[in-house]
N, C-alpha and C positions, 0 to 999 in steps of 0.2 A: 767082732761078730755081735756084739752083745750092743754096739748102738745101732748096727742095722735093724736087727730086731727090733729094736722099739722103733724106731725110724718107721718099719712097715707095720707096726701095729698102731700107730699115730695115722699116717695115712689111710690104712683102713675105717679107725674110727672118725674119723674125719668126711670120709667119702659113706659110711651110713649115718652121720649126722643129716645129711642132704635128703635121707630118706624118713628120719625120726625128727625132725625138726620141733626139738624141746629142749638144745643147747645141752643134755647132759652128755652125749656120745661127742660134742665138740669141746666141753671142757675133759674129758679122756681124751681127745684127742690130742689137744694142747699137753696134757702133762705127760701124755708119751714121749711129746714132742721135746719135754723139757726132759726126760731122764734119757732119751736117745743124747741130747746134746749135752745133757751132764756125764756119762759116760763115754764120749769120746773126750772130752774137753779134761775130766780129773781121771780118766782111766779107771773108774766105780765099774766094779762086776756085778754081777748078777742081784746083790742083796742089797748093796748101795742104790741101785739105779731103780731097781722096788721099791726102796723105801722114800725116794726122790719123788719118785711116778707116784706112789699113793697122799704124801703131800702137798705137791703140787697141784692134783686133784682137786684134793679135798677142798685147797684155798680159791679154784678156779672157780669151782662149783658154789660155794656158799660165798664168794664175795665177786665175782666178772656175771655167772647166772641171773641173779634175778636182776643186775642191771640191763643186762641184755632183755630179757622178758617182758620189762616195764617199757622199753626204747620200743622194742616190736609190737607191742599193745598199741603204747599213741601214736604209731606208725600206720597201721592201721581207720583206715578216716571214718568216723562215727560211733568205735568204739568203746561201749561204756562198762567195767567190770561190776559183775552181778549186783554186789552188795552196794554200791553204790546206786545202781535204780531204787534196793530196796527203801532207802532210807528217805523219810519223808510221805513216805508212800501208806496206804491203808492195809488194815489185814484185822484178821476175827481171830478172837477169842474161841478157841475148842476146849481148853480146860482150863478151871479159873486161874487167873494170872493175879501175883503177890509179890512185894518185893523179894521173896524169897524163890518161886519160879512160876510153871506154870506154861502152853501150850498155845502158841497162835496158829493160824492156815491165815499163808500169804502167796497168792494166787493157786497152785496145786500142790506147794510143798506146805509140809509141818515144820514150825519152829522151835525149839525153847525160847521162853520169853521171862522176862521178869518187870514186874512196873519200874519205869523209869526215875522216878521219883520217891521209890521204897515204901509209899504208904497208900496211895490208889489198891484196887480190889476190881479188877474188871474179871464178870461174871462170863458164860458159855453165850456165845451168837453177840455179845457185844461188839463194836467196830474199836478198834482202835489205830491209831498210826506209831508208824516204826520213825525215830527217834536216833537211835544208835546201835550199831552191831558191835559185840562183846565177844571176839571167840565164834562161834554154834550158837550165841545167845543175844536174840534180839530187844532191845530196852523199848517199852513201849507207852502213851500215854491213850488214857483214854479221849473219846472226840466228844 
């Protein structure tokens, strides 16, 4: 009884992955799929095949995921992720920017910014270009 159940709780996540199409509901679905069949195959009840189900997951998710995510991006024809336009690109100064931090606007969004070079001082309305993304924090030089 106990690999049907995950049997059908696999194909369900599986059949609203088709609808969520962000690979987390297909990697639950995969690892239902692995404790349905690790439960028929070792005969694991109800706390083994849990505990199967939630590692399996877990490894589906943070190691098959963002593979998957990266493949369906440059699938995609013309695709370029955010941070990549950003960089190279121009943006102003909103509050003084120091090696230590400080505020750019690059196109309608706010940034944290810090000089790229740790010893530049670019003052409010300066222009400068984005250089390297850090995290939430853009490195920047002045132009």
């Amino acid at each position: 009884m106990v690999p049907l159940i995950w049997l059908i709780a696999g194909i369900a996540l599986l059949a609203g992955e088709m609808l969520a199409g962000e690979f987390v509901l297909l990697m639950l679905g995969g690892g239902a799929l692995v404790a349905a069949g690790g439960s028929a195959l070792f005969g694991l009840g109800w706390l083994g095949s849990t505990l199967l189900f939630a590692i399996s997951s877990v490894l589906l998710i943070a190691g098959v995921r963002p593979v998957l995510r990266r493949k369906a991006q440059k699938s995609v024809e013309g695709y370029v992720h955010h941070t990549d336009k950003i960089v190279g690109g121009p943006a102003v100064v909103s509050r003084r920017v120091d090696g230590h931090g400080g505020r750019v606007r690059i196109g309608p969004d706010e940034w944290s910014a810090r000089s790229f070079d740790g010893e530049q001082v670019m003052e409010p309305g300066d222009r400068v270009t984005v250089v390297r993304i850090e995290g939430a924090t853009v490195l920047v030089l002045a132009e």
